[in-house]
C-alpha positions in Angstrom: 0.0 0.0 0.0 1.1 3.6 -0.3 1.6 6.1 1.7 -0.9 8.9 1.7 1.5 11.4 0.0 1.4 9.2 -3.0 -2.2 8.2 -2.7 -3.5 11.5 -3.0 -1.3 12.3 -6.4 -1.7 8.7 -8.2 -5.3 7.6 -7.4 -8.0 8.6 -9.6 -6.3 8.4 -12.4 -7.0 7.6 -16.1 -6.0 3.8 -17.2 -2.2 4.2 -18.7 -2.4 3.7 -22.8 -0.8 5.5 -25.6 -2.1 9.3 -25.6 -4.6 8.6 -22.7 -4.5 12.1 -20.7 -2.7 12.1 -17.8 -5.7 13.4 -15.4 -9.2 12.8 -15.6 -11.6 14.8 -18.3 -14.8 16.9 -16.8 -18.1 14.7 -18.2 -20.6 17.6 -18.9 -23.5 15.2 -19.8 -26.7 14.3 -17.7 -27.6 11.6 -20.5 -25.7 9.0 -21.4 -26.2 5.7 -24.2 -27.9 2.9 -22.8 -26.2 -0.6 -21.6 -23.3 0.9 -19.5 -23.2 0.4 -15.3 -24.3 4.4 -15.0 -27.5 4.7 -16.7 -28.9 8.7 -16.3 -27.1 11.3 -14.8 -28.2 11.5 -11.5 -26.6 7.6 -10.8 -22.8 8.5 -11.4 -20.6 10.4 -13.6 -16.7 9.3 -14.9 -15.3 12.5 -13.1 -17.5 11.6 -9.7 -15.1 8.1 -9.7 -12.1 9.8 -10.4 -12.7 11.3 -7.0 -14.7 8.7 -5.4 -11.5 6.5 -6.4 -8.8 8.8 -4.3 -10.6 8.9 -1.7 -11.7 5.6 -1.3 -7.7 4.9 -1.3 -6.9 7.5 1.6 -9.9 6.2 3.8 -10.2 2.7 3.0 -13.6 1.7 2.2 -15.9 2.4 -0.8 -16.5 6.7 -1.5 -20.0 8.2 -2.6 -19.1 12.4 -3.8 -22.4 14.2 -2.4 -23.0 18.1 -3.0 -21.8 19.3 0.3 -20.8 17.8 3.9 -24.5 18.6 4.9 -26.0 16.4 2.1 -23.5 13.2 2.9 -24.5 14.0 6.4 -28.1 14.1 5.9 -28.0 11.1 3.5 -26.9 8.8 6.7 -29.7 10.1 8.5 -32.1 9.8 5.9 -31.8 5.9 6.4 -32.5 5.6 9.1 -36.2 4.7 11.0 -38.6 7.3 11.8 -37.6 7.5 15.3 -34.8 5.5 15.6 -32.6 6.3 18.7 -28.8 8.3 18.0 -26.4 9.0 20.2 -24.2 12.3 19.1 -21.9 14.9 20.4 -23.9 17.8 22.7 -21.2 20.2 21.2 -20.2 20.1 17.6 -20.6 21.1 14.3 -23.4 23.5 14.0 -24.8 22.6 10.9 -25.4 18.9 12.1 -26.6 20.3 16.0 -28.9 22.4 14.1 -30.2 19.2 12.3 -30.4 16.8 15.1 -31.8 19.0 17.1 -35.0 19.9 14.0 -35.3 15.8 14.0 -35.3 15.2 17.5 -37.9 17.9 18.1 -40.2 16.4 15.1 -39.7 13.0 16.5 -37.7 12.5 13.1 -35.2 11.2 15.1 -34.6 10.3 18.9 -31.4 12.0 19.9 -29.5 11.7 23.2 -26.6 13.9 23.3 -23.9 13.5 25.3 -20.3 14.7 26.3 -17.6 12.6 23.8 -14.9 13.0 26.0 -16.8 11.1 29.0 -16.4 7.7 27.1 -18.5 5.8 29.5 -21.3 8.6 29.6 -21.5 7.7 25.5 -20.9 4.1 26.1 -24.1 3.8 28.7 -26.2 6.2 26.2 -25.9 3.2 23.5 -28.4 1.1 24.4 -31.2 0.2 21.9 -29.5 3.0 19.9 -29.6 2.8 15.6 -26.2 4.9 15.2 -23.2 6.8 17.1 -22.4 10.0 14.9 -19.2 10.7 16.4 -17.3 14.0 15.5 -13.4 13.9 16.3 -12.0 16.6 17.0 -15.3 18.4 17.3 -16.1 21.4 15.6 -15.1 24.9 17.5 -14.6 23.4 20.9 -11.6 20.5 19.1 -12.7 18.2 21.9 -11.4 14.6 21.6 -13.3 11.1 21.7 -11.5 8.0 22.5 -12.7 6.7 19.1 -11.2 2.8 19.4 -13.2 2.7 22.7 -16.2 3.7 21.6 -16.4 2.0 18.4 -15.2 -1.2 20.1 -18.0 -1.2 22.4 -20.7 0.2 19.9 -20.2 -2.8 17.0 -20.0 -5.0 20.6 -23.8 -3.6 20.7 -24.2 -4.3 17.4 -24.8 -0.4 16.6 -23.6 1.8 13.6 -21.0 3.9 13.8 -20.0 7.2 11.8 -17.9 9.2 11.9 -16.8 12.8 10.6 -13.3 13.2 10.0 -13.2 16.0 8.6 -10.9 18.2 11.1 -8.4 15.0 11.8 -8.1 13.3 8.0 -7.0 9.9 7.2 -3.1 11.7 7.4 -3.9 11.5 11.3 -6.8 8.8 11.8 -8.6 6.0 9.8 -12.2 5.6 11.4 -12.9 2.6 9.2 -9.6 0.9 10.3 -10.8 1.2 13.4 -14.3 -0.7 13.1 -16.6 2.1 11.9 -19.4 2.1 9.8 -19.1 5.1 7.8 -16.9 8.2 7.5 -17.7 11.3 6.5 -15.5 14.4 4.9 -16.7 17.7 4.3 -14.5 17.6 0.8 -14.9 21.4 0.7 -12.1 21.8 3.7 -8.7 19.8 3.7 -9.6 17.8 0.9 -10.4 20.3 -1.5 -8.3 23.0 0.2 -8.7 25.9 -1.9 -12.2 27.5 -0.6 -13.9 26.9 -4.3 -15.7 24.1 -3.9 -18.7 23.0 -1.9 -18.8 18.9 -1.8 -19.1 16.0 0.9 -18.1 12.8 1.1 -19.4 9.1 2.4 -16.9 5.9 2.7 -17.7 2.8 3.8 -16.9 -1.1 3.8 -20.0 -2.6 3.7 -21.1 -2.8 -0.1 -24.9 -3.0 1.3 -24.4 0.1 3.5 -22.8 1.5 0.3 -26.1 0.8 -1.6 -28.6 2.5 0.6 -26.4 5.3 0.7 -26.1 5.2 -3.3 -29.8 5.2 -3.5 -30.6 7.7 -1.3 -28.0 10.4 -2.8 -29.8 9.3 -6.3 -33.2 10.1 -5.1 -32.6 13.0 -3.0 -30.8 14.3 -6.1 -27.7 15.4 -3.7 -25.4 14.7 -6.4 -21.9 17.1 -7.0 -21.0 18.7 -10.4 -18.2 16.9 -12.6 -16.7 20.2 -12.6 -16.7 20.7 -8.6 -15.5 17.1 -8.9 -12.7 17.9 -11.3 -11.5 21.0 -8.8 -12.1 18.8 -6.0 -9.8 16.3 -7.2 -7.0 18.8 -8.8 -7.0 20.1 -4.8 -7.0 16.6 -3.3 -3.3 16.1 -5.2 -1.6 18.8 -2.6 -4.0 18.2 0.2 -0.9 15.9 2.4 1.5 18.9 1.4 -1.4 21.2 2.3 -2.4 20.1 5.6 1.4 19.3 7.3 2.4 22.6 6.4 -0.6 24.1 8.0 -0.1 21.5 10.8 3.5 23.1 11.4 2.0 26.3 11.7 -0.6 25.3 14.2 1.7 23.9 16.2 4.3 26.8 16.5 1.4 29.2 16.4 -0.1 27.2 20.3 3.0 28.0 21.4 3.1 31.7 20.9 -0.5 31.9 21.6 -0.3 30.6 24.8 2.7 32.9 26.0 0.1 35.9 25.2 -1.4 38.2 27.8 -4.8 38.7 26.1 -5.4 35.2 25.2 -6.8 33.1 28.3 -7.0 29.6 27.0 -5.8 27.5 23.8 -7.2 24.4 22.5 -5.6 22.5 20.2 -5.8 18.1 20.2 -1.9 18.1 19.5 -2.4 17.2 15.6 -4.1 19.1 12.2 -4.1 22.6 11.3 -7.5 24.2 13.5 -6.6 26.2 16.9 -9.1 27.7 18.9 -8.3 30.0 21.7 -10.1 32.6 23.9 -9.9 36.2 24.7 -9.3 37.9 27.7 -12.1 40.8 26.9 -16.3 40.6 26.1 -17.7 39.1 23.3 -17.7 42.2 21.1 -14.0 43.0 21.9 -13.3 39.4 20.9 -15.1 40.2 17.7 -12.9 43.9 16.7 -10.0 41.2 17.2 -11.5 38.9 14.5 -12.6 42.4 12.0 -9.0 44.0 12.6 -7.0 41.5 10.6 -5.2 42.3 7.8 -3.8 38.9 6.1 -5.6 36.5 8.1 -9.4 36.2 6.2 -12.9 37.2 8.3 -14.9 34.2 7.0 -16.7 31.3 7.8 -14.9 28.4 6.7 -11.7 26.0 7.1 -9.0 23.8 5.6 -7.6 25.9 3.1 -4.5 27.0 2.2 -4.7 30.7 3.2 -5.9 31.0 7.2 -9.6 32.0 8.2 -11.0 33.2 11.7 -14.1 33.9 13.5 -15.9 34.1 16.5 -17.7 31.1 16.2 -20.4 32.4 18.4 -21.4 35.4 16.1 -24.2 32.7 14.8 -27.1 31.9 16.5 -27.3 28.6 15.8 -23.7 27.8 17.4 -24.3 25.5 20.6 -24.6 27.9 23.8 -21.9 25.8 25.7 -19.0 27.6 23.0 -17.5 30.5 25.1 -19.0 33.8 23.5 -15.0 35.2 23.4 -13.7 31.9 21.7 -12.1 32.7 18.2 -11.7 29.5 15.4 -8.7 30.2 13.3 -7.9 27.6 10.5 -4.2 27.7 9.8 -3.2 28.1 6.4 0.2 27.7 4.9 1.4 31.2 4.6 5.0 32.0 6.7 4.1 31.4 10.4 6.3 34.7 11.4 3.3 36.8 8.9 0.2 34.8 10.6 1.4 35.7 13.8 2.5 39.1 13.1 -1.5 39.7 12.1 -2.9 37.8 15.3 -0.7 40.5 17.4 -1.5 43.2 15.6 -5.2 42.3 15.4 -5.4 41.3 19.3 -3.5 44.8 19.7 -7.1 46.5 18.8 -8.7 45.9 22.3 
C-alpha cells in the first residue's frame, strides 16, 4: 500500500495507454447511451469516480461524492427509522446540532446527546441506539473522543458507527480501520483545500451500506457537479502537502498563543491545522479582534491554504456551551512569522 503522500497524487487516475490524458476529463452530460453500469445522470458520472476512487484509497472503504458535507450527512440520516434512537456529540458542528436538534424535536429522530470525552457517559447512552455519529475533534470546541473505545464497544452492541473526519483526516486517523461504519468528509475543507468548492463525502466497507447510501444520494438528487469534482480532485493532489504545512503552523502558532497576555485559554488536540483559543475581553471585543486583521481572512470556513477566523459564536445557531469570546482560526500555509504578526497586531485593537 502507499503512503498517503502518493495516494492523493496517483489515485483517480485515467488507465495508462498511448495518448490517454494524464488526469481525468470533466463529463458535462446528464444523459448518457444505454447498456453501460451508470444509466442517467443523477446515478454516477466518470469525473465523480475519479474522486470517489482517491478517496476511497486514503480512507479505505468504498467513497460516494455528495453536494456538500450537509447532504452526505443528511443522506446517513435519511436511512434511518422514523424515530430510531442516535447517540451524538452535545457540542459540535453547527450545521449537524442544528439538524439533530429539528429531528429530535419532530420526533424524526430520537437523539440523546452526550459529552464525547466522558467515554462511559456515551458508552451507557448506546443502548437500543440505531447509530453513534461521532465527530473527532469536534467542531469549535476540538474536543477529543476516544474513538477505538467507543467504536469497540458500539459494534460489541451491534450499533452503527459514523464518523466525521473531517478536522483529523486519514493523514492522522482512519475511522474505518478502526471498526466504523461510515466516515464522512466535508470535501470542501482539507480535501479540497482551496475554498472553491462545496462537496461531501461518504466511505464505507459494507457494499450493502454502500447501496442504501447510493440510492438515497440518487433520489434526493444530492449529487456534485463533474466540474466541482474535477477541482475537487485537482486540490485533493496537494491536500498531504497542504495540511502538514498548515499542521507546522498550528503547532508553533499554540506556542506563541499561549505565552500571550490577552489570550486566556488555547485548544488544540496536539495534531491538524484548527486552533481555537479565547480572549481575555467581552464578546464584542473578541469580535474587533477577528474584524482588525489584515492577512488573516474574516470568514466562515476552514482547511484551506490561506488562514480563516471567527468568532464562532457570532451565529445563533452555534451550541450555547462555546464560550461567546472563543475565536476558530484555521491555519493556512502562509509564513508562520506573517500569521502571527496579524494575530498580534489584530489582538492589539482591544
Amino acid at each position: 500500500m502507499n503512503h498517503p503522500e502518493t495516494t492523493a497524487i496517483t489515485a483517480g487516475r485515467p488507465p495508462v495507454e498511448g495518448d490517454a490524458p494524464l488526469n481525468p476529463s470533466v463529463v458535462l452530460t446528464s444523459t448518457f447511451h444505454s447498456g453501460g453500469p451508470i444509466g442517467y445522470g443523477r446515478y454516477g458520472n466518470q469525473t465523480w469516480t475519479a474522486l470517489e476512487e482517491a478517496i476511497s484509497e486514503l480512507e479505505g472503504g468504498q467513497t460516494l461524492a455528495f453536494s456538500s458535507g450537509m447532504a452526505a450527512i443528511s443522506a446517513v440520516f435519511s436511512i434511518l427509522p422514523i424515530g430510531a434512537p442516535i447517540v451524538a456529540s452535545n457540542q459540535g458542528y453547527s450545521g449537524v446540532m442544528s439538524l439533530l436538534n429539528s429531528f429530535h424535536a419532530s420526533g424524526r429522530l430520537e437523539v440523546r446527546f452526550v459529552d464525547v470525552v466522558n467515554t462511559d457517559e456515551v458508552i451507557a447512552a448506546m443502548k437500543g441506539a440505531a447509530l453513534v455519529w461521532l465527530e473527532s475533534p469536534t467542531n469549535p470546541c476540538l474536543d477529543v473522543a476516544d474513538l477505538p473505545a467507543l467504536i469497540a464497544a458500539a459494534k460489541k452492541l451491534g450499533i452503527g458507527v459514523a464518523v466525521d473526519n473531517t478536522f483529523a483526516t486519514p493523514l492522522v486517523q482512519n475511522p474505518l480501520a478502526m471498526g466504523a461504519d461510515i466516515v464522512m468528509h466535508s470535501v470542501t475543507k482539507f480535501l479540497s483545500g482551496h475554498s472553491d468548492v462545496l462537496m461531501g463525502s461518504l466511505s464505507t466497507n459494507d457494499p450493502a451500506l454502500l447501496k442504501r447510501l447510493h440510492d438515497s444520494r440518487s433520489f434526493n438528487g444530492s449529487i456534485p457537479g463533474p466540474f466541482e469534482a474535477w477541482l475537487a480532485l485537482r486540490g485533493l493532489r496537494t491536500f498531504p502537502l497542504r495540511f502538514n504545512k498548515s499542521q507546522e503552523n498550528a503547532k508553533e502558532l499554540v506556542v506563541r498563543l499561549q505565552g500571550h497576555s490577552k489570550i486566556t485559554r488555547v485548544r488544540y488536540p496536539g495534531f491538524g491545522a484548527i486552533v481555537s483559543f479565547e480572549v481575555d475581553g467581552t464578546a464584542e471585543q473578541t469580535q474587533q479582534v477577528c474584524d482588525s486583521s489584515k492577512m488573516i481572512a474574516h470568514a466562515t470556513s476552514l482547511g484551506g491554504v490561506e488562514s480563516l477566523w471567527e468568532r464562532r459564536r457570532r451565529w445563533p445557531i452555534e451550541s450555547p456551551s462555546v464560550p461567546e469570546q472563543l475565536i476558530r482560526l484555521s491555519v493556512g500555509c502562509e509564513y508562520v512569522d506573517d500569521i502571527w504578526d496579524d494575530i498580534e497586531q489584530a489582538l492589539s485593537a482591544i
